[in-house]
N, C-alpha and C positions, 0 to 999 in steps of 0.2 A: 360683889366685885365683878364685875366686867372684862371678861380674860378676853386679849388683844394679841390678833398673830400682826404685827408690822411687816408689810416687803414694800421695801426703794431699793434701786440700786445705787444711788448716792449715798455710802459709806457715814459720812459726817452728818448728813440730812439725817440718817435714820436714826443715827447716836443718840442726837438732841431730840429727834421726836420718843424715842424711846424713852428717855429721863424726863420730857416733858410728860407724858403719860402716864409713867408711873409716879408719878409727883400730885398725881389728883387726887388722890385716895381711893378715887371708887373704880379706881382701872388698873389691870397687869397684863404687861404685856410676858407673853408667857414664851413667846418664840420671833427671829425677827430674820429677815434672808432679802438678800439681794440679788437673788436668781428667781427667774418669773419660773422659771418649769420647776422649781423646788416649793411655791408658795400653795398648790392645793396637795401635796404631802404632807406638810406642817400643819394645815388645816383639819385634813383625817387625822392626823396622831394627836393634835391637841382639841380637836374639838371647840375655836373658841367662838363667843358670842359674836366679834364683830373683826371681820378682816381689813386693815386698812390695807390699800391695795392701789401705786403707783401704776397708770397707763400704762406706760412704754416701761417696757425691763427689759435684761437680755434673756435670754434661753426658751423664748418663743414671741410670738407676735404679739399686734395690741391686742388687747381686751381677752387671750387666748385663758391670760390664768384666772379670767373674774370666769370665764365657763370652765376651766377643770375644778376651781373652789365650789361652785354651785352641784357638778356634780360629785364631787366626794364628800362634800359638807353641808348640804344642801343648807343645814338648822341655820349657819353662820349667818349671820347680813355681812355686806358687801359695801364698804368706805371706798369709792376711787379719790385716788388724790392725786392731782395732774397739773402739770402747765399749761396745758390746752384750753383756750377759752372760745371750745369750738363745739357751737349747739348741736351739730350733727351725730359728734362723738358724745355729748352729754345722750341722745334720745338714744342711743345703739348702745349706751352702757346701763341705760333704766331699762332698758329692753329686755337685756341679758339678765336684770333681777338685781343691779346696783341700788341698792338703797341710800346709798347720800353721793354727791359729785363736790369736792373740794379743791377750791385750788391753790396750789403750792402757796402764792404771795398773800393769800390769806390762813393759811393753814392750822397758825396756834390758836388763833380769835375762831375759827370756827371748826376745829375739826374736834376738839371735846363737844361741842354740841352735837355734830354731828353723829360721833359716836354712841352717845345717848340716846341721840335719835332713834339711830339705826337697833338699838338694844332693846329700846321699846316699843317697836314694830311702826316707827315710822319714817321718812321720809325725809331728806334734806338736799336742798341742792346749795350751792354757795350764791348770794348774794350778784354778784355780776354774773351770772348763767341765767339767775332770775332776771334780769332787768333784760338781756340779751334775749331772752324769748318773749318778755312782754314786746320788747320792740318788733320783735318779729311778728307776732299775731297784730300789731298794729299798723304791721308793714312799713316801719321807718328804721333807720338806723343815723345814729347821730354823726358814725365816721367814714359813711360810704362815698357823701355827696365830698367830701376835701381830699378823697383816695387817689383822683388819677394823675396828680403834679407829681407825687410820692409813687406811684407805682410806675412812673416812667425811670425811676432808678433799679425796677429788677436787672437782676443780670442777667444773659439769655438762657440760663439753665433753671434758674429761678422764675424766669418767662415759660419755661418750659411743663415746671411740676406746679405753674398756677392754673394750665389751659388743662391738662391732665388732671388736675382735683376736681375743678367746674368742669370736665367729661362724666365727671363720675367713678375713674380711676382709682381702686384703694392703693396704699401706700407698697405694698410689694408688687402690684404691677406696674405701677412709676420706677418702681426702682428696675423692676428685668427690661423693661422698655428703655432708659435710660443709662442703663448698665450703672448702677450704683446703690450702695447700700439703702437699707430701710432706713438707717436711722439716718443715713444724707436727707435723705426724701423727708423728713421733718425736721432735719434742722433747715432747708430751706424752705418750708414751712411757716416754721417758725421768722425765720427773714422775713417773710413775706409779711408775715401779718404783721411785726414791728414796722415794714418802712410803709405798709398803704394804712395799716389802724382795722381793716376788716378781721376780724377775728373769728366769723364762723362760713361752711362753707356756704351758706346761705347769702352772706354778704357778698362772697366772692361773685358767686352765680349772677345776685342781681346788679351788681358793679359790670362785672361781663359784659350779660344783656342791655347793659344800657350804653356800653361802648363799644358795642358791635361786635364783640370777641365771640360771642356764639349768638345766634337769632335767639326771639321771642318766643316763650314759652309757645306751647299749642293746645 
């Protein structure tokens, strides 16, 4: 059996994922929280095989609770399960010793695999992060070149936290520089990447550079 600590802070999201999980047979979810600073406590008291583990939560930053699970749990593997479909965040969450990257709109089709995976000491990333990094080592993207008709509808605040991402800005100094919450700062983000189609900050960067918004690499 496969003991599973679940943390989302979407309430109804974790319900279903939790009955869906224990509906496999070979998984229990043994504890389940919707507070990021409460998910590497649950992990020391239960000990379990594999943390499925939402990016953004409240009660600390991103990626804050896949480093306190790693150090209070170290054994666990580490499921993110995210709406982000953003390569930067995918390489800084494998970094940190994430063993699989799933995302939300695929999440029942692949997060039992992924779980599995991660159980048996390997590796999963979801399917579109795959294809999103092939394109990138092949240096093309299929939605950068139809981005700037669409990204002349940001608004100027959303103008604002796209030129502060392609600086290199993380998401809490967007927000003290712009005086506004973290989780503003990705939900226009998240704007962003719906009205242009770029999805990771790699696209943003080379969409930029190629409309003059920041010079040429050097």
């Amino acid at each position: 059996m496969i003991r599973v600590v679940l943390a989302d802070d979407h309430a109804v999201l974790r319900a279903g994922l939790r009955a869906f999980l224990d509906a496999q047979g070979d998984m229990q979810v043994v504890a389940d929280s919707g507070d990021g600073a409460e998910v590497g406590r649950l992990a020391a008291l239960h000990r379990p095989d594999v943390v499925v583990l939402d990016i953004s939560m409240p009660g600390n930053e991103r990626l804050a609770a896949l480093r306190d699970v790693g150090l209070r749990c170290p054994a666990s593997r580490v499921v993110m399960l995210t709406m982000h479909e953003d390569e930067a965040l995918l390489r800084e969450a494998l970094r940190l010793g994430a063993a699989g990257y799933v995302l939300k709109k695929s999440a029942e089709s692949e997060l039992v695999t992924a779980i599995r995976a991660a159980h048996r000491g390997d590796a999963f990333i979801d399917a579109t992060m795959t294809r999103l990094m092939i394109d990138t080592l092949h240096g093309r993207s299929s939605t950068a070149d139809g981005a700037q008709a669409t990204a002349e509808r940001l608004t100027a605040r959303e103008a604002d936290v796209f030129r502060m991402v392609v600086d290199g800005h993380a998401n809490r100094e967007i927000a003290a520089a712009l005086f506004i919450s973290v989780k503003t700062v990705e939900t226009h983000k998240l704007h962003i990447a719906e009205k242009t189609g770029l999805r990771s900050r790699v696209e943003w960067v080379r969409y930029a550079r190629r409309h003059g918004i920041i010079g040429p690499a050097v």
